[in-house]
C-alpha positions as YAML, in Angstrom:
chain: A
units: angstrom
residues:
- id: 1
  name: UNK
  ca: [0.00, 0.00, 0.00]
- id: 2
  name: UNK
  ca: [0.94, 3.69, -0.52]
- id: 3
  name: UNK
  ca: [2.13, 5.31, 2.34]
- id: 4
  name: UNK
  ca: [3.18, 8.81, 0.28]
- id: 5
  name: UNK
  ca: [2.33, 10.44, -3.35]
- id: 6
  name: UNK
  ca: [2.74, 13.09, -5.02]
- id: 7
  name: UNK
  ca: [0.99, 15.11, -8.04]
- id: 8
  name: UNK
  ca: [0.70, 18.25, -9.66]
- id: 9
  name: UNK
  ca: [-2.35, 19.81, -11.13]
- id: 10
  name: UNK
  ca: [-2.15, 22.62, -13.68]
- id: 11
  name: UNK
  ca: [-5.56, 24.68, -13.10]
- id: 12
  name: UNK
  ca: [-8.25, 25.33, -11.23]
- id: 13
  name: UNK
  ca: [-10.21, 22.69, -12.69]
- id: 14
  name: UNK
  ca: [-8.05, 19.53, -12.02]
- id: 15
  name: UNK
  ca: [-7.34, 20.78, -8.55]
- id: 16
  name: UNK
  ca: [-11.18, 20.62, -8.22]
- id: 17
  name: UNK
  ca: [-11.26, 17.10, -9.38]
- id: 18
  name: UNK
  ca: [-8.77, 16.01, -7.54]
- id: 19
  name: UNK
  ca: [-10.41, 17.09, -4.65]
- id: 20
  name: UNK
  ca: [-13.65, 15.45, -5.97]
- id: 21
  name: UNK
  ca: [-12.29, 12.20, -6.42]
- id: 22
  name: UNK
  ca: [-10.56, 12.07, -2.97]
- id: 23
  name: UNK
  ca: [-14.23, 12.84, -1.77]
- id: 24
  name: UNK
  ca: [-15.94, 10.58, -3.60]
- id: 25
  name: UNK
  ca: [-13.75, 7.66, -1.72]
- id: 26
  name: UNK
  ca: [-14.69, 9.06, 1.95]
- id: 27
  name: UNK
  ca: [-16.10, 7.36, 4.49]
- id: 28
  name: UNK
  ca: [-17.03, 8.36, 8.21]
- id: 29
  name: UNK
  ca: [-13.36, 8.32, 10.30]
- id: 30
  name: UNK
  ca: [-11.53, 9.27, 7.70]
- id: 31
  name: UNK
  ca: [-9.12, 12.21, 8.27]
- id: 32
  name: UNK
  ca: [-7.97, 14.78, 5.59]
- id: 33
  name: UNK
  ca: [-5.01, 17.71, 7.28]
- id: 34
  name: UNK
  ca: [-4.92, 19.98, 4.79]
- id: 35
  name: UNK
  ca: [-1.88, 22.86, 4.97]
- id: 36
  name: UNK
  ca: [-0.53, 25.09, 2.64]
- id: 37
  name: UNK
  ca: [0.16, 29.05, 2.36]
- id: 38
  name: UNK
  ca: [-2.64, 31.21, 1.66]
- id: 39
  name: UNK
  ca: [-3.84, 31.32, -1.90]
- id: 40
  name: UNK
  ca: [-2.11, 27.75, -2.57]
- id: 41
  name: UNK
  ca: [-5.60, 26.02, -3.07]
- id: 42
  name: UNK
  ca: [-6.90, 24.71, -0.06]
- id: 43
  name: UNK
  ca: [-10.28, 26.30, -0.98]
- id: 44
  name: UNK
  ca: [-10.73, 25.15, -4.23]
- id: 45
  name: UNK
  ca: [-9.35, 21.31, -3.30]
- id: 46
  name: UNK
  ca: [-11.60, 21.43, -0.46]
- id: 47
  name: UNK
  ca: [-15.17, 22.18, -2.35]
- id: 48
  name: UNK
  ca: [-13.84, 19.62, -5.04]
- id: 49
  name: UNK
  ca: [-13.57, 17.19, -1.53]
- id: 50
  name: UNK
  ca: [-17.19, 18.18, -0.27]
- id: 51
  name: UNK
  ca: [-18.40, 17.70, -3.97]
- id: 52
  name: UNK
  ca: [-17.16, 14.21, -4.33]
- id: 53
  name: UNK
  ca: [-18.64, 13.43, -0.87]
- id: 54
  name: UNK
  ca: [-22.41, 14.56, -2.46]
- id: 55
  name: UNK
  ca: [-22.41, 17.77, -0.44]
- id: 56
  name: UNK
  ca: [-24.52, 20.03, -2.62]
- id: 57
  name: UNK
  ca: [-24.50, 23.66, -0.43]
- id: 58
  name: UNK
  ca: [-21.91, 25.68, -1.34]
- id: 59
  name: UNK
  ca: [-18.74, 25.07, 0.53]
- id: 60
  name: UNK
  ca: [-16.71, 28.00, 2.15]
- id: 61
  name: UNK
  ca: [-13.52, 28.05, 4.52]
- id: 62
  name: UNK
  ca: [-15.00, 28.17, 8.19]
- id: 63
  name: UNK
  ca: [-12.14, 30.46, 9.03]
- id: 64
  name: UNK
  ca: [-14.03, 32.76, 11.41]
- id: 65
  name: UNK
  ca: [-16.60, 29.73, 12.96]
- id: 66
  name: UNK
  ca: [-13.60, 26.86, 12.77]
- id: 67
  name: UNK
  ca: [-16.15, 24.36, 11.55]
- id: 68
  name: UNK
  ca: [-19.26, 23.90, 9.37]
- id: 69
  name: UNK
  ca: [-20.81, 20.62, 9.07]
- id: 70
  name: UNK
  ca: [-22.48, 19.39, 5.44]
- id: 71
  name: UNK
  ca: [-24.64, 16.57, 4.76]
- id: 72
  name: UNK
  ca: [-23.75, 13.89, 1.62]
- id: 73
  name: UNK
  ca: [-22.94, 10.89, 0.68]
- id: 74
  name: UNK
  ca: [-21.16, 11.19, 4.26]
- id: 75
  name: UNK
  ca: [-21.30, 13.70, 6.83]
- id: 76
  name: UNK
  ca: [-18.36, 16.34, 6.60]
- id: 77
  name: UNK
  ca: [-16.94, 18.41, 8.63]
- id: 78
  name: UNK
  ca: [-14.82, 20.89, 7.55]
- id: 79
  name: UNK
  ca: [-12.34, 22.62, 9.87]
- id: 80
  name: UNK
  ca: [-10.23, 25.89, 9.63]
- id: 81
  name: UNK
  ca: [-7.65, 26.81, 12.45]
- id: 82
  name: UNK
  ca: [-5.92, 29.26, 10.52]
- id: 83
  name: UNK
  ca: [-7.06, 31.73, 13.16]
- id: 84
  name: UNK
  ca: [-5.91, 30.17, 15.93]
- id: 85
  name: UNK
  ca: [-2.66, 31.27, 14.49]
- id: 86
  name: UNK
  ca: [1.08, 29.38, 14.71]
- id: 87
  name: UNK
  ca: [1.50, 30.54, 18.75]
- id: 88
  name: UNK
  ca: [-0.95, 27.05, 19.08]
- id: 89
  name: UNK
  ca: [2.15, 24.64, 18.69]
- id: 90
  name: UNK
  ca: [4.21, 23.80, 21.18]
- id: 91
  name: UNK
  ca: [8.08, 22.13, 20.27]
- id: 92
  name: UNK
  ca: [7.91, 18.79, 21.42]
- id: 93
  name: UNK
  ca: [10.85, 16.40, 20.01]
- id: 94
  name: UNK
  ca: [12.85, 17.76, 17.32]
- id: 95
  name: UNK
  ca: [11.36, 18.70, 14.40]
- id: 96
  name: UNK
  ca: [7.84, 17.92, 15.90]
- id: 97
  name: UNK
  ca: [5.26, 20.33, 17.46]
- id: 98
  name: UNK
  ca: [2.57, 19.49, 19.60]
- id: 99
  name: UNK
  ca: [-1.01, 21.35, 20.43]
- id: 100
  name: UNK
  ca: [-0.23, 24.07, 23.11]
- id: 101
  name: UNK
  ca: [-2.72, 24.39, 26.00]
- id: 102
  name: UNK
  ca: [-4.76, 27.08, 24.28]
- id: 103
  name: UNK
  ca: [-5.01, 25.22, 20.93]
- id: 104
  name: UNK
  ca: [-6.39, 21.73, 23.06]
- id: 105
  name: UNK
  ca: [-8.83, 24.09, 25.03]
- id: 106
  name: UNK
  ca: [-10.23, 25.30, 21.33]
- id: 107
  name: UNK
  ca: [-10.59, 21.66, 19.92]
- id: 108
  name: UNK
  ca: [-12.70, 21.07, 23.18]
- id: 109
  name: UNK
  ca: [-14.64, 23.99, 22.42]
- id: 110
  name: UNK
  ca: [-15.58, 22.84, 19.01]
- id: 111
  name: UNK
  ca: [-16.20, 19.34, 19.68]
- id: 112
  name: UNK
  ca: [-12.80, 17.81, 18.42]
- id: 113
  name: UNK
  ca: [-12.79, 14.52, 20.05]
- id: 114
  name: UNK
  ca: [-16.34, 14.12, 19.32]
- id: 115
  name: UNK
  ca: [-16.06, 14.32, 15.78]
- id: 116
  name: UNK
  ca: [-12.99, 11.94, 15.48]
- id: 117
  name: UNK
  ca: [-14.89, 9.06, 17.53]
- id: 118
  name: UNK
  ca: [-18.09, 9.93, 15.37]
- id: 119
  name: UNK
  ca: [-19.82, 9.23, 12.10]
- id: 120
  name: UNK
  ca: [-18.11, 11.75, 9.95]
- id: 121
  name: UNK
  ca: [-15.58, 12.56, 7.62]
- id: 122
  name: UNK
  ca: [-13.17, 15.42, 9.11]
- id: 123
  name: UNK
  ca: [-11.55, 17.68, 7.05]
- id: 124
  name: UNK
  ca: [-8.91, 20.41, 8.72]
- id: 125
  name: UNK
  ca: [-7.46, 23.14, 7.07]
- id: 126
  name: UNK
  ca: [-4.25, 25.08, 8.77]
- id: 127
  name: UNK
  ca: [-3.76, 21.46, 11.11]
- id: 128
  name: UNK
  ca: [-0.98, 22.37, 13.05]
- id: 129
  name: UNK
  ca: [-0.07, 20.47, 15.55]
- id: 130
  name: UNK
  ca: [-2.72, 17.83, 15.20]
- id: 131
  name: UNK
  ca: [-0.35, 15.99, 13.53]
- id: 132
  name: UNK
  ca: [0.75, 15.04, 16.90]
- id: 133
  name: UNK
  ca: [-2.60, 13.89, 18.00]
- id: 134
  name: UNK
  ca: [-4.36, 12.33, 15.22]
- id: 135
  name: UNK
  ca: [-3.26, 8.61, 14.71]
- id: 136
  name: UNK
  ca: [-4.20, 7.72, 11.32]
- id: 137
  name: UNK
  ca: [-4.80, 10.60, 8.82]
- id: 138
  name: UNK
  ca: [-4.15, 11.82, 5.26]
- id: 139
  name: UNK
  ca: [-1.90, 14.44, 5.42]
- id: 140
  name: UNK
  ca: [-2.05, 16.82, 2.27]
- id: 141
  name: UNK
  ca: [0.80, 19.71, 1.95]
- id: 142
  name: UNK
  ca: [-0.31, 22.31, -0.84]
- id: 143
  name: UNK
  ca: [1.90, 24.48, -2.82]
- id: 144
  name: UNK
  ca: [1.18, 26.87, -5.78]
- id: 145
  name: UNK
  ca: [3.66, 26.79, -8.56]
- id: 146
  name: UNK
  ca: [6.25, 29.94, -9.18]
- id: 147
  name: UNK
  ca: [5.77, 32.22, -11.84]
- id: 148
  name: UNK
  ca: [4.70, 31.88, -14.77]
- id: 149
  name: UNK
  ca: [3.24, 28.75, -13.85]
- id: 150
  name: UNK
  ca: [0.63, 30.31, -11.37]
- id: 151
  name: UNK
  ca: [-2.44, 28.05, -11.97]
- id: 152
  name: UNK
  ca: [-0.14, 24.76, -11.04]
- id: 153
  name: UNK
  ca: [-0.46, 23.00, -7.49]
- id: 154
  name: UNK
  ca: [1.74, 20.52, -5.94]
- id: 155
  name: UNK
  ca: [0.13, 18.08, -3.47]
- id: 156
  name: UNK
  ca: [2.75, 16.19, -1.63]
- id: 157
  name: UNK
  ca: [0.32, 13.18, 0.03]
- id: 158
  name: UNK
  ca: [1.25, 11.30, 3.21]
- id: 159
  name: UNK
  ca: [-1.25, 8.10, 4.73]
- id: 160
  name: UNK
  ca: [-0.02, 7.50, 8.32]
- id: 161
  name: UNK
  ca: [-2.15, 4.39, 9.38]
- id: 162
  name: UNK
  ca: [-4.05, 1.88, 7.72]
- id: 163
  name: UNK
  ca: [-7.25, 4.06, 7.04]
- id: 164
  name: UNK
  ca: [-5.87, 6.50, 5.26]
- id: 165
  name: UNK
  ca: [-3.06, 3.87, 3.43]
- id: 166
  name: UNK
  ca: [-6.04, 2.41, 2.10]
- id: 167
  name: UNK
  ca: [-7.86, 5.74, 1.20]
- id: 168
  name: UNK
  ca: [-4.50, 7.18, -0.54]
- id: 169
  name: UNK
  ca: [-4.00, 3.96, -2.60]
- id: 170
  name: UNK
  ca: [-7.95, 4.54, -3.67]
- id: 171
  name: UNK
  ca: [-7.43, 7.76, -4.49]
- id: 172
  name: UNK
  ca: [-4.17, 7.38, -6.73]
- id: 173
  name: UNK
  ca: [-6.05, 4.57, -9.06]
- id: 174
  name: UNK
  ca: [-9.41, 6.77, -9.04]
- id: 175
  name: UNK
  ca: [-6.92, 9.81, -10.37]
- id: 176
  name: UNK
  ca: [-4.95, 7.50, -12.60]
- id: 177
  name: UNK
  ca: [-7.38, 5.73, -14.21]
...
């Protein structure tokens, strides 16, 4: 099984589908981290996500509420810490940062731990530091191509338990074939 992947799309479009066909494989406990700078197409990956998961609102980063919930194929709930700002990690080992105090008290507050022992999908923009916490996820890193290349978007993939090995080795046939 595929433990890491990588692939660039060239527009808008493909970063959409992508995201779609990622969605379309979700189930309830699986666990999308999604990071990248601003502008690098976390938005756009993440409605092609809710789209593939047969959420038909209109999807928007939950930046100011942290999390909205939509009902599809599968529940989702989308998550957006970006606000809670980089001061939320602690160092722990080398090279590894864990939630600080203030970042564990505001996953309480929105319902965290209920939502990873639920029946939903979870999908968490600007993750930092729940890398530390969450056992088996599908970590995405997004970056947006240089100039003149603008419209392109690396995704550098990583599955760290069986859930999500599973889920990236669905997703890289679904996109390949």
């Amino acid at each position: 099984m595929l433990e890491e992947m990588s692939v660039t799309t060239r527009s808008a479009v493909e970063t959409f589908t992508l995201g779609e066909k990622l969605g379309s494989l979700l189930q309830p406990g699986h666990i999308l981290l999604l990071s990248g700078n601003l502008g690098a197409g976390k938005t756009t990956f993440s409605k092609g996500v809710a789209a593939g998961a047969g959420v038909a609102e209109e999807v928007t980063s939950p930046t100011y509420t942290l999390s909205a919930e939509y009902e599809g194929r599968v529940r989702l709930v989308h998550m957006d810490l970006y606000r809670l700002g980089e001061a939320s990690v602690e160092a722990g080992e080398p090279g590894a940062q864990r939630p600080s105090a203030e970042l564990q008290d505001a996953l309480a507050d929105i319902g965290l731990e209920d939502y990873l022992e639920g029946d939903c999908a979870l999908m968490i923009e600007w993750p930092q530091g729940l890398e530390a916490i969450v056992e088996d996820a599908l970590t995405i890193r997004i970056q947006q191509a240089p100039l003149p290349r603008l419209d392109e978007r690396s995704f550098q993939c990583k599955a760290t338990g069986h859930r999500s090995w599973e889920l990236l080795d669905e997703w890289v046939k679904k996109w390949l074939f």
